[in-house]
C-alpha positions as CSV (number, residue, x, y, z in Angstrom):
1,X,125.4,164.0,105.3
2,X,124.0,165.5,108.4
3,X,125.3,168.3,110.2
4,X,129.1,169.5,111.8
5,X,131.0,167.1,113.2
6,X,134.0,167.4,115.5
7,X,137.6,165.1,115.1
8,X,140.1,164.6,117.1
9,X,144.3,163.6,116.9
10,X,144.5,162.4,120.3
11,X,148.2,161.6,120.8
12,X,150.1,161.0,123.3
13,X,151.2,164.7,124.0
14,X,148.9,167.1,122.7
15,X,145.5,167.4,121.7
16,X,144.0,168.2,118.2
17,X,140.4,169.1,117.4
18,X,138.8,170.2,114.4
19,X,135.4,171.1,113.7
20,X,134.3,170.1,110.0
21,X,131.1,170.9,108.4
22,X,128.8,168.2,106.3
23,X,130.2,169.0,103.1
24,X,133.9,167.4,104.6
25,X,135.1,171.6,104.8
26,X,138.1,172.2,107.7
27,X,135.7,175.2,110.0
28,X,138.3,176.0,112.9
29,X,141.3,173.7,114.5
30,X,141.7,173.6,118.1
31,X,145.4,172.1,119.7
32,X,147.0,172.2,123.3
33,X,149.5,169.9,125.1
34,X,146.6,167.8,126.6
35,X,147.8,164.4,125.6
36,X,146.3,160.9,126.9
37,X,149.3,160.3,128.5
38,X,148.8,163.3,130.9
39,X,145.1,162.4,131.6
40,X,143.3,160.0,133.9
41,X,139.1,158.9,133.0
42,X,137.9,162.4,134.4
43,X,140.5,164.3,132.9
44,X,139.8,162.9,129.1
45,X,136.0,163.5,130.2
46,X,136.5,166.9,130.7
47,X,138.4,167.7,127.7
48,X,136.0,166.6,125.8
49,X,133.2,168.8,127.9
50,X,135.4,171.6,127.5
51,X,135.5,171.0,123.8
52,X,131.9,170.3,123.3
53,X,131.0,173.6,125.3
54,X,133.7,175.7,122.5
55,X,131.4,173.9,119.5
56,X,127.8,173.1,120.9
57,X,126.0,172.2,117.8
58,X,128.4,169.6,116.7
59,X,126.6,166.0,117.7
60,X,129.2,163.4,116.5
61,X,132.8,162.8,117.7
62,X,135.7,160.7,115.4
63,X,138.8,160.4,117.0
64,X,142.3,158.6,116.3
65,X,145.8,157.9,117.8
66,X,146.6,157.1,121.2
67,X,142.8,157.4,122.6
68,X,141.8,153.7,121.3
69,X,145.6,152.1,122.6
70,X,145.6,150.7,126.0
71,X,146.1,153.6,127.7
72,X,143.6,155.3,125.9
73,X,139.7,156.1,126.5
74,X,139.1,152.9,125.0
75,X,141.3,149.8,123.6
76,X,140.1,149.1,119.7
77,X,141.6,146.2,118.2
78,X,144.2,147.4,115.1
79,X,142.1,147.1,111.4
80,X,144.7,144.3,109.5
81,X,146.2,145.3,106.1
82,X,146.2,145.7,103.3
83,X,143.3,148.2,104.0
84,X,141.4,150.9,101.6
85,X,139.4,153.8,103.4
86,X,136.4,151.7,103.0
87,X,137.7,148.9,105.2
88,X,138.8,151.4,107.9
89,X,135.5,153.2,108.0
90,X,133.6,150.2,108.3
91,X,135.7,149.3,111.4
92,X,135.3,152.3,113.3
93,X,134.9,151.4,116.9
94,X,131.7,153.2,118.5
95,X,131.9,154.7,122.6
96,X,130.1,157.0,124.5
97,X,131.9,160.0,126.0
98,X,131.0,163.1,128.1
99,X,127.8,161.9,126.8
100,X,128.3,162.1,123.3
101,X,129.1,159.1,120.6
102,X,132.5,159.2,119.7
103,X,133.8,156.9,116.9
104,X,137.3,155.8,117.2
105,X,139.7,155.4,114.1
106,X,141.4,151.5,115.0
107,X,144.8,152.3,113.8
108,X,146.6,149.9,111.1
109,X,148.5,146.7,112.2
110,X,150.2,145.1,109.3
111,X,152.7,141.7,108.9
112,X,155.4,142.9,106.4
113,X,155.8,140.3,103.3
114,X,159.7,140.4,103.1
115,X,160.6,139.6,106.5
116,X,157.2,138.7,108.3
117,X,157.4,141.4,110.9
118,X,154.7,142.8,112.4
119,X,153.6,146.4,112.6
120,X,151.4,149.2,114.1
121,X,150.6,152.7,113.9
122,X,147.5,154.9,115.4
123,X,146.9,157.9,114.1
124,X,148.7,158.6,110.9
125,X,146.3,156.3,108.7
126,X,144.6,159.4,109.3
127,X,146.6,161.5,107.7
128,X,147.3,158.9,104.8
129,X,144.3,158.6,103.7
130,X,143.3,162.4,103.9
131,X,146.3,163.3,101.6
132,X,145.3,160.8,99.7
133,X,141.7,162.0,99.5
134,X,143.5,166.1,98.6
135,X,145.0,164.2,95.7
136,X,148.7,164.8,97.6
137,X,149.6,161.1,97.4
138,X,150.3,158.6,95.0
139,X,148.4,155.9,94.7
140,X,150.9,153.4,94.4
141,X,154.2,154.0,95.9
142,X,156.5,154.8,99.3
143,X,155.4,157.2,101.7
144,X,157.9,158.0,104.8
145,X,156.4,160.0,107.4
146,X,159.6,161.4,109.6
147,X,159.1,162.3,113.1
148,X,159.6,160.8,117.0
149,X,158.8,157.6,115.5
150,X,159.1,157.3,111.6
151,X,156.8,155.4,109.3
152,X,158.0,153.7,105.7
153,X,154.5,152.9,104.2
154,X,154.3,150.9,101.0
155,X,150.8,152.0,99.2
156,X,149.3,150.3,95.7
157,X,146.2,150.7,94.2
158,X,145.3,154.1,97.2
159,X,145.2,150.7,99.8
160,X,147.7,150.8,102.5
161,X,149.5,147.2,101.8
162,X,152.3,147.2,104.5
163,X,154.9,149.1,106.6
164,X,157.6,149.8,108.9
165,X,158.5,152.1,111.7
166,X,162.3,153.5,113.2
167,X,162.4,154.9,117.0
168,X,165.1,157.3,115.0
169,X,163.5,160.4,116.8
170,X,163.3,159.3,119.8
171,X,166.5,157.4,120.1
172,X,168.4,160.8,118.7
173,X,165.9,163.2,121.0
174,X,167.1,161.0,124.0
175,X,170.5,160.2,123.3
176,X,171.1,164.1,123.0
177,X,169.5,165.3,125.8
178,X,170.7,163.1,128.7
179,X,173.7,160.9,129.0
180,X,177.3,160.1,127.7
181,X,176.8,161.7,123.8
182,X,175.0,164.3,125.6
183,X,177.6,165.8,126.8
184,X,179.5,166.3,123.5
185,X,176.5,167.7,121.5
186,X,177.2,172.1,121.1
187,X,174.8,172.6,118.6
188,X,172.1,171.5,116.3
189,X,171.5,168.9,113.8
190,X,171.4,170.6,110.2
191,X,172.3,169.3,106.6
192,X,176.1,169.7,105.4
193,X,179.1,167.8,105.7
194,X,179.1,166.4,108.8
195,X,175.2,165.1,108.6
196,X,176.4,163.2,105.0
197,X,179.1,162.2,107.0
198,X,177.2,160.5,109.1
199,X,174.2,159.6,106.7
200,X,176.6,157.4,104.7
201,X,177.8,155.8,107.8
202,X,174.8,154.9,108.6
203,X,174.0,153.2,105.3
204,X,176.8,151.7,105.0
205,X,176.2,149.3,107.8
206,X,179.8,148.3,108.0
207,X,179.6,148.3,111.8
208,X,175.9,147.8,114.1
209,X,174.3,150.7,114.7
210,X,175.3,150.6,118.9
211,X,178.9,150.2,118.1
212,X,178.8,153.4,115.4
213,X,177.0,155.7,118.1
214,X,179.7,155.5,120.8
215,X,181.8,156.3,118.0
216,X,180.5,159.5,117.6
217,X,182.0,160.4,121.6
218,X,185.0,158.7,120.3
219,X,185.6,161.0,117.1
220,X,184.9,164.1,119.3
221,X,187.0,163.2,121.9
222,X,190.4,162.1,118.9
223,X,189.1,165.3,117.3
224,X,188.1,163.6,114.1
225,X,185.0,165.6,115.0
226,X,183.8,168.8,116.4
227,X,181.0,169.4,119.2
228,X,179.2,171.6,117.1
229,X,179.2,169.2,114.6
230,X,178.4,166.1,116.3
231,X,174.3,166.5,116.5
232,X,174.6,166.6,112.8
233,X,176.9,163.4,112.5
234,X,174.7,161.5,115.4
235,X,171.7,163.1,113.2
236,X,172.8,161.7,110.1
237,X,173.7,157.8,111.5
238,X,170.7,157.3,112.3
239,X,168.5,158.3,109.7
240,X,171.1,156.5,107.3
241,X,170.6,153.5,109.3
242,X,166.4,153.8,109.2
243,X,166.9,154.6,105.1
244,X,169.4,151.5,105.2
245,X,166.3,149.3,106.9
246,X,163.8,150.8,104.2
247,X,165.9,149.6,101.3
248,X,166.3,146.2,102.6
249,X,162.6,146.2,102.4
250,X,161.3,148.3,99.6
251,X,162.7,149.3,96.2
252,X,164.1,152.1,96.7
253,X,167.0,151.4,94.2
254,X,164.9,151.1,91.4
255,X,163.9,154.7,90.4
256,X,161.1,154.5,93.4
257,X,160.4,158.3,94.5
258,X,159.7,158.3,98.2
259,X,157.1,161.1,99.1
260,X,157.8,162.6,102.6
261,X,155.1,164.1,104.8
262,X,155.8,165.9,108.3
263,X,157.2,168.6,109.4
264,X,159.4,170.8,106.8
265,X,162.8,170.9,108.9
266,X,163.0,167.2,109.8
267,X,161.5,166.0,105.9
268,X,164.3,168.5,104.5
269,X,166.7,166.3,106.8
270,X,165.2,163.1,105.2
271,X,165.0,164.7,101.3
272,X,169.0,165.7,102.0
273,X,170.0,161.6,103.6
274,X,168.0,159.8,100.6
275,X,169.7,162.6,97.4
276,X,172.8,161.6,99.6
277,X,172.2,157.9,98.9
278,X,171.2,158.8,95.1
279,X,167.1,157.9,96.0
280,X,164.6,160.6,94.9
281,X,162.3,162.2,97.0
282,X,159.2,164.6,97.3
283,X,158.1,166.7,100.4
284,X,154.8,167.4,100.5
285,X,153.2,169.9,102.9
286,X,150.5,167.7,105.0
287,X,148.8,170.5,105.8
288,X,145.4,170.0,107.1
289,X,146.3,166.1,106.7
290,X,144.1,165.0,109.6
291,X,141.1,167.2,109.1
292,X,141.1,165.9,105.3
293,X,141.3,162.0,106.8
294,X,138.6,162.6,109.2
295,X,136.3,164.2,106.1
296,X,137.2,161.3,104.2
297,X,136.4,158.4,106.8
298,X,133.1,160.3,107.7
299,X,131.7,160.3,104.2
300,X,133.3,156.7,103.8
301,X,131.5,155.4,107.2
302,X,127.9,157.5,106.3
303,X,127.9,155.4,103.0
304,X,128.9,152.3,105.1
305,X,125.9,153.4,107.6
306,X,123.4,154.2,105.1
């Protein structure tokens, strides 16, 4: 399979490398906060210099996320679903950069059967399909992936078939840190009363969601709800809400176990909202998610090239 080759999560924010040997083995991980949205042409050329220059002997670059969006290195058109890892390896995108080839993961677009939606996501096919490859998924099932912006992924037969995404993160990271609920927010979200509270709120959908977040001011302010309890209520609405949007499009009523992969304290946030709403759930650790996904797709794409 050749020699060590270097991968890359190229987000947004911050900037993930990892060197991996021939054999698909993790070697050493590299991150810092140098994200594409922070970098002009030159700037993403000398990252990767800098990067080369820490692992010289690696010859071949794969990269995913935000560095083949528009904003990105290069633009690479999304890879349609349903997709296996074969179909995304054999649409890598090849470039040239710092001098060296760099193949570019396309990210997944999908148009969801229920409601005929479309759908995107860069960079956590990725991960997918290396916890996937570590035998950590299951073939067939739903997969949420909780974070700034959350994913519901609906997988059969190890293909990904379809899936949706909530700004639930974001909205909840911006609402709370400027603004009119800003001001009533003392402490931080955690699991308990208040965050069921709000969880079943949220589910409920006996009100739209913009109607039941100025509520939350207007339970402070009646005291029907404390400040330090608030972040935890806000929390809780919205993740309730995104849960309520997965139901209406995958069964999640009928003894469906959703697996969660992220970060432990916002997954035990997700594990607490769907026991909540009587729907079982799974956390597993991603780990080395990425490193496993690039291993996969470079094995995939060297029997693709062969």
């Amino acid at each position: 399979m050749g020699r060590d080759f270097i991968a890359i999560n190229w987000g947004s924010s911050n900037f993930r490398a990892y060197l991996i040997d021939a054999a698909g083995v993790l070697r050493e991980a590299f991150a810092e906060p140098a994200g594409i949205g922070s970098l002009d042409r030159d700037g993403m050329t000398a990252q990767i210099e800098r990067l080369v220059q820490r692992w010289p002997d690696a010859q071949v670059i794969y990269a995913c996320g935000m560095v083949g969006s528009n904003v990105g290195w290069e633009e690479v058109a999304y890879a349609e679903c349903p997709i296996g890892l074969d179909g995304l390896a054999a649409n890598l995108h090849s470039t040239h950069i710092a001098g060296r080839l760099m193949y570019i993961v396309p990210g997944l677009a999908c148009r969801r059967e229920s409601d005929g939606a479309p759908d995107i996501m860069r960079g956590e096919e990725t991960e997918l399909f290396g916890l996937m490859r570590a035998g950590r998924l299951p073939r067939d099932g739903i997969v949420a992936l909780p974070g700034t912006h959350s994913k519901w992924v609906r997988i059969a037969g190890g293909r990904v078939m379809e899936f949706m995404t909530a700004m639930s993160g974001e909205i909840f990271d911006r609402l709370t840190a400027a603004g009119m609920l800003a001001s009533i927010v003392a402490a931080p979200a955690v699991a308990g009363e208040a965050f069921a509270s709000g969880t079943s709120a949220g589910a409920d959908r006996a009100l739209g969601l913009g109607t039941q977040l100025f509520g939350v001011r207007a339970k402070v302010i009646r005291k029907d709800l404390t400040r330090d309890d608030a972040a935890s209520y806000l929390r809780g609405l919205l993740i309730g809400a995104e849960i309520a949007d997965a139901r209406a499009l995958y069964p999640l009523d009928d003894g469906q176990v959703v697996t969660l992969v992220g970060a432990a304290p916002v997954c035990a946030l997700y594990a607490e909202a769907l026991a909540g709403l009587n729907i079982r759930s799974v956390i597993v650790d991603a780990g080395d998610a990425s490193a496993q996904g690039f291993a996969a797709i470079h094995s995939a794409h060297e029997g693709v090239s062969a």
